[in-house]
PLY file of the C-alpha trace (Angstrom):
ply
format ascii 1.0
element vertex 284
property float x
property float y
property float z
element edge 283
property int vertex1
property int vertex2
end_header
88.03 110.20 96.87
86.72 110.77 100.13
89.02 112.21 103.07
89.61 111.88 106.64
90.91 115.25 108.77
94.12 114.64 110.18
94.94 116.60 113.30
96.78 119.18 111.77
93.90 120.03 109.76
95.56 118.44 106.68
93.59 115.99 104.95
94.35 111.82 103.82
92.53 109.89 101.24
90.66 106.50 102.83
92.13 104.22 100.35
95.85 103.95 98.82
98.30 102.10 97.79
100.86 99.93 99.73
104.09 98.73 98.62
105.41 95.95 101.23
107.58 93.10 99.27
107.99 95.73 96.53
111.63 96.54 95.45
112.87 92.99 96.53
113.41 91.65 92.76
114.46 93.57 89.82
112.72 91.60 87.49
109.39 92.29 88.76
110.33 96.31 89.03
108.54 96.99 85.88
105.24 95.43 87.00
105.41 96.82 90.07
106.26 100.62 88.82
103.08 100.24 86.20
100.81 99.02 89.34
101.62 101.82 91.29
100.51 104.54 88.04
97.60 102.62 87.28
96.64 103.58 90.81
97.56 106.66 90.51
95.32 107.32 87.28
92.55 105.29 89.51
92.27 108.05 91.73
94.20 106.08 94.37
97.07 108.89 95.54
97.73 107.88 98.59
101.04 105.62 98.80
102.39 103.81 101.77
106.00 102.60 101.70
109.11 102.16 104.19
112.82 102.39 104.48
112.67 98.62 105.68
110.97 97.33 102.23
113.51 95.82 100.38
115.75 98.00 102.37
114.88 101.21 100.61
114.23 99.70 97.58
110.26 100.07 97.71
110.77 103.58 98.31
113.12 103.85 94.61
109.73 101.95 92.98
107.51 104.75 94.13
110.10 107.60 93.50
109.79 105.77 89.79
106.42 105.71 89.81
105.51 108.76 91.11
108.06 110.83 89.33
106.44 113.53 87.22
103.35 114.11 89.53
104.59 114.40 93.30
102.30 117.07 93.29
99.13 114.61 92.98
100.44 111.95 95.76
99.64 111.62 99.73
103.68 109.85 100.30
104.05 107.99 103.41
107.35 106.20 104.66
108.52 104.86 107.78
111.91 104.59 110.10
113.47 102.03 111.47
113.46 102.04 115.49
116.96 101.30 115.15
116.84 104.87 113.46
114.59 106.42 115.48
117.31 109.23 117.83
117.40 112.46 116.31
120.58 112.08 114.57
119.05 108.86 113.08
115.32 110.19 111.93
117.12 112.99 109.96
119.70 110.60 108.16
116.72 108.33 107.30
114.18 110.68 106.39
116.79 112.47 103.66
118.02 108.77 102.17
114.74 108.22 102.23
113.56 112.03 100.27
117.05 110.98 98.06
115.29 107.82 96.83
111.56 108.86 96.59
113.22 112.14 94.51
111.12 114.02 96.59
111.60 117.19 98.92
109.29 115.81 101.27
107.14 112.93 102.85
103.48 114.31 103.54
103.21 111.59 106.54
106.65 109.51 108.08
105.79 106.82 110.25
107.59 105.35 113.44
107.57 101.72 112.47
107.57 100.30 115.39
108.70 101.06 118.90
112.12 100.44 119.44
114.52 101.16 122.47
114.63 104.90 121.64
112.96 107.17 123.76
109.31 108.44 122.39
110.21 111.71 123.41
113.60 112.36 121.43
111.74 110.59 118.45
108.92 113.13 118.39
111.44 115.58 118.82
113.01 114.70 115.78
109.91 114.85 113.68
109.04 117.95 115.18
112.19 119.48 113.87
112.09 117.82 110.15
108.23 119.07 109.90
109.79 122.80 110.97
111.67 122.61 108.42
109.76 120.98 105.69
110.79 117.81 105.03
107.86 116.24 106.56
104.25 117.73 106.27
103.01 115.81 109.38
104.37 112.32 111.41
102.57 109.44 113.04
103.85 105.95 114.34
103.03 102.07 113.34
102.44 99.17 115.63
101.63 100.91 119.02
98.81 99.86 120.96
96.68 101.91 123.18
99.34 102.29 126.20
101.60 103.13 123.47
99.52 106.22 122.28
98.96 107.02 125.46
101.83 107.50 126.63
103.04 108.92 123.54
100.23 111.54 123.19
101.43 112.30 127.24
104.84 113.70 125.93
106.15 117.37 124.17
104.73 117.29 120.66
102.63 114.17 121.24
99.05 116.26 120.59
100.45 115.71 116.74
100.34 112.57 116.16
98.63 112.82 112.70
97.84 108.62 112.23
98.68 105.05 113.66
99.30 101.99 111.37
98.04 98.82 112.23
96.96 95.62 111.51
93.72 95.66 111.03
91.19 93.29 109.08
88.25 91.35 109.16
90.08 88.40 110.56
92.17 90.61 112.87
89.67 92.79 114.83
90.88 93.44 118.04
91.39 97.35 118.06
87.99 97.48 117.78
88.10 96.72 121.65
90.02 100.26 123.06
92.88 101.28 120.28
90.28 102.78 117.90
87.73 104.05 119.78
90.35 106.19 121.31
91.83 107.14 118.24
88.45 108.18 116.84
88.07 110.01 120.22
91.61 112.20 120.10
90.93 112.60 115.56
93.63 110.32 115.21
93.12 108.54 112.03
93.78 104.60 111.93
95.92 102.83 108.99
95.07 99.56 108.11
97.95 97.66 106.57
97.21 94.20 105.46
93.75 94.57 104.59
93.99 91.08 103.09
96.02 89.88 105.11
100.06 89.63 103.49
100.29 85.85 102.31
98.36 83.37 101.07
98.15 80.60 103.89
96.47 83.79 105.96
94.28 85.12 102.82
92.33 81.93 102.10
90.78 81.88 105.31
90.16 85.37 105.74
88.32 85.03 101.96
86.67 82.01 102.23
84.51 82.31 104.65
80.92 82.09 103.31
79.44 85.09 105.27
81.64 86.90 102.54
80.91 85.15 99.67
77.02 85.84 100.78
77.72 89.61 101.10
79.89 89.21 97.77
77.24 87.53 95.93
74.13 89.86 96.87
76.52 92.59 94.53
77.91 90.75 92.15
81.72 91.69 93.37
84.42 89.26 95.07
84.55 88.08 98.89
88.28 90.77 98.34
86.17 93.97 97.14
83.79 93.09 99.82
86.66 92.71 102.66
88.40 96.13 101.92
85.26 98.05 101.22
83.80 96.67 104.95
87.14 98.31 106.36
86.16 101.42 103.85
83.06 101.92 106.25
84.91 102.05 109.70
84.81 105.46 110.89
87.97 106.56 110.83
89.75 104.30 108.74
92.77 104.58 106.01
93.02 100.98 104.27
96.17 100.60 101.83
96.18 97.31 99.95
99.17 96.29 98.03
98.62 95.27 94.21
101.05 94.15 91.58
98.67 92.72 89.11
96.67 95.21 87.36
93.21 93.29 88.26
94.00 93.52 91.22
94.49 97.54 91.31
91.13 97.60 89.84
89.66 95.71 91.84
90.90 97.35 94.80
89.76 100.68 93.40
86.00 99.36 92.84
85.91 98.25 96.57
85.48 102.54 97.21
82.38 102.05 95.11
81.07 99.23 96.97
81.63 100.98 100.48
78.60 103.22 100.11
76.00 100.38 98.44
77.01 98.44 101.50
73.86 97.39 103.61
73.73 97.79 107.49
72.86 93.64 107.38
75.93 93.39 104.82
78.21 95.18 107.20
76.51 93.01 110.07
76.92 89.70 108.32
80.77 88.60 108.59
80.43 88.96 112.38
78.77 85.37 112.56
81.93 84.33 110.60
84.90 87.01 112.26
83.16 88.00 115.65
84.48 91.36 116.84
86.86 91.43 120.52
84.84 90.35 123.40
88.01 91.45 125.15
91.07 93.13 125.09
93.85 91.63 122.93
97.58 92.18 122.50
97.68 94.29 118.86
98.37 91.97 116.32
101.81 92.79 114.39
103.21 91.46 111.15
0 1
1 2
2 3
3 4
4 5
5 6
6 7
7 8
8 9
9 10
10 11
11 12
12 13
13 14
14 15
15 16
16 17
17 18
18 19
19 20
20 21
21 22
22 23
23 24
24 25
25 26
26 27
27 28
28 29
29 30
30 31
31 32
32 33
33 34
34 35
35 36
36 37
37 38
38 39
39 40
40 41
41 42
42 43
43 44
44 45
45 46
46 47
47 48
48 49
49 50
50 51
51 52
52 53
53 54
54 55
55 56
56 57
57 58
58 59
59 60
60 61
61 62
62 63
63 64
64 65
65 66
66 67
67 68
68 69
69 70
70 71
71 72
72 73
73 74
74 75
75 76
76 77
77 78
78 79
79 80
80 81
81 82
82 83
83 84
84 85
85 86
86 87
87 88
88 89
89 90
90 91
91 92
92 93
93 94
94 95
95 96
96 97
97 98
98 99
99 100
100 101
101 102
102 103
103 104
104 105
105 106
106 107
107 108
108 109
109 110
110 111
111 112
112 113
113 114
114 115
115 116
116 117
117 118
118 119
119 120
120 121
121 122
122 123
123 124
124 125
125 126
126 127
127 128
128 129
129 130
130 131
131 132
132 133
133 134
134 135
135 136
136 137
137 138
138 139
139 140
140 141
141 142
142 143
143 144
144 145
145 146
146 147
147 148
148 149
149 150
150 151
151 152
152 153
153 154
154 155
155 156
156 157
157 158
158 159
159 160
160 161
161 162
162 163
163 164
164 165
165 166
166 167
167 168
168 169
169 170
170 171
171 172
172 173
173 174
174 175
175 176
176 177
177 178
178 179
179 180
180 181
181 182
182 183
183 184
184 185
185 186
186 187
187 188
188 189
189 190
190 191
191 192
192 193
193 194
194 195
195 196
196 197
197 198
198 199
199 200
200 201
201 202
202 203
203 204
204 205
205 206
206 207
207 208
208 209
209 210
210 211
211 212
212 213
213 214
214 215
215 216
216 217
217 218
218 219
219 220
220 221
221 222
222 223
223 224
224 225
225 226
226 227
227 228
228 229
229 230
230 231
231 232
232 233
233 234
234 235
235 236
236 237
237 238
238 239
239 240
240 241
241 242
242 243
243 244
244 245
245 246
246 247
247 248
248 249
249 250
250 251
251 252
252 253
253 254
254 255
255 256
256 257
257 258
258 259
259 260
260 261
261 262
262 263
263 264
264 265
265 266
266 267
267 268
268 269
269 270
270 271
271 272
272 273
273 274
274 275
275 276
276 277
277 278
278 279
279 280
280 281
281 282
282 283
């Protein structure tokens, strides 16, 4: 599995595993532990979850999932803003370590910016990672001010990633927010690689430029979509699966990445035209 360098040195698989709407029904819990270990035996290590899935209980499915070989997995969770002072990030981060069963997160994640000051936030990450509990800490959702003026502030040179939305369809970091973040070695998550329901999926995967690109390899317009982020220099993708096609499809897109042809990378642009502008970041 190929790596990108995180700041600290520390190093985070490209592709992985994400877990948003997981945890919300107990029926499904099953399918949804045996997706995330067919992953894991796929080579796919890296698993993104978040106190605010099914209000911790995405974070119980991984600790399920995951139980037995910690030692194998990149974890990732986030906090709530709401949770974000330094009294806050430490209560979170153990109920989160308390569900995952694990003595650590290797990456926790601001969610989202809240009303809590950057500066007490990266405090408190600064002081879990001291002591262990987390291996490095990033933030989700901020835009280019945002790491600006977070990367400004005590601790801020370790930022280790940002999430974002970020997918064929939704381009518009392209602009400023990751060329900077490729300038400072900050890699870029991309949540919602597929975008996160259906109404938004079937026009991101029906656009012909894909099924052309799809077609010349003999995969699906999907493979073709998460293996084009695969490319971005970079770039961390984490779909979410449930069925176990759908894991294995995921998986092949890392073997598509490389066969991928400077006119296939070139050809959704007639159909998803990168930012001839600045945008507001796109949130879901």
């Amino acid at each position: 599995m190929k790596q990108l360098t995180l700041p600290s040195g520390r190093t985070i698989p490209v592709l992985g595993q994400g877990t948003w709407y997981m945890g919300e029904d107990p029926g499904a819990r099953a399918g949804e532990v045996a997706a995330l270990r067919l992953g894991l035996e796929l080579g796919m290590t890296l698993v993104d979850t978040a106190e605010m899935y099914g209000e911790g209980g995405a974070e119980e499915v991984v600790g399920e999932a995951i139980a037995g070989r910690r030692d194998e997995v990149f974890l990732v969770s986030k906090v709530y803003p709401h949770n974000a002072d330094r009294a806050g990030v430490r209560a979170a981060c153990e109920r989160s370590l308390r569900r995952l069963k694990t003595d650590r997160l290797d990456l926790y994640l601001l969610h989202w910016r809240g009303g809590v000051p950057l500066a007490e936030t990266l405090d408190a990450f600064a002081r879990l990672r001291d002591e262990g509990k987390i291996l490095d800490f990033g933030v989700s959702n901020f835009d280019l001010d945002d790491m600006q003026e977070a990367a400004a502030l005590p601790h801020g040179d370790s930022i280790a990633a940002d999430q974002v939305l970020y997918n064929l369809a939704r381009r518009g970091i392209e602009w400023d927010l990751l060329p900077w973040c490729r300038q400072q070695g900050i890699p870029v998550m991309a949540y919602s690689p597929l975008e996160s329901n259906a109404a938004d999926q079937a026009p991101l995967l029906g656009r012909p430029q894909l099924h052309t690109v799809a077609g010349r390899h003999g995969v699906t317009p999907a493979q073709v979509a998460v293996a084009w982020l695969l490319r971005q220099d970079g770039v961390v993708t984490i779909p979410k699966a449930v069925q176990p096609a759908h894991v294995r499809a995921n998986r092949a897109a890392l073997d598509l990445a490389p066969r991928l042809t400077e006119d296939d990378m070139a050809t959704p642009d007639a159909g998803f035209p990168p930012p001839k502008r600045r945008r507001p970041l796109e949130m879901r």
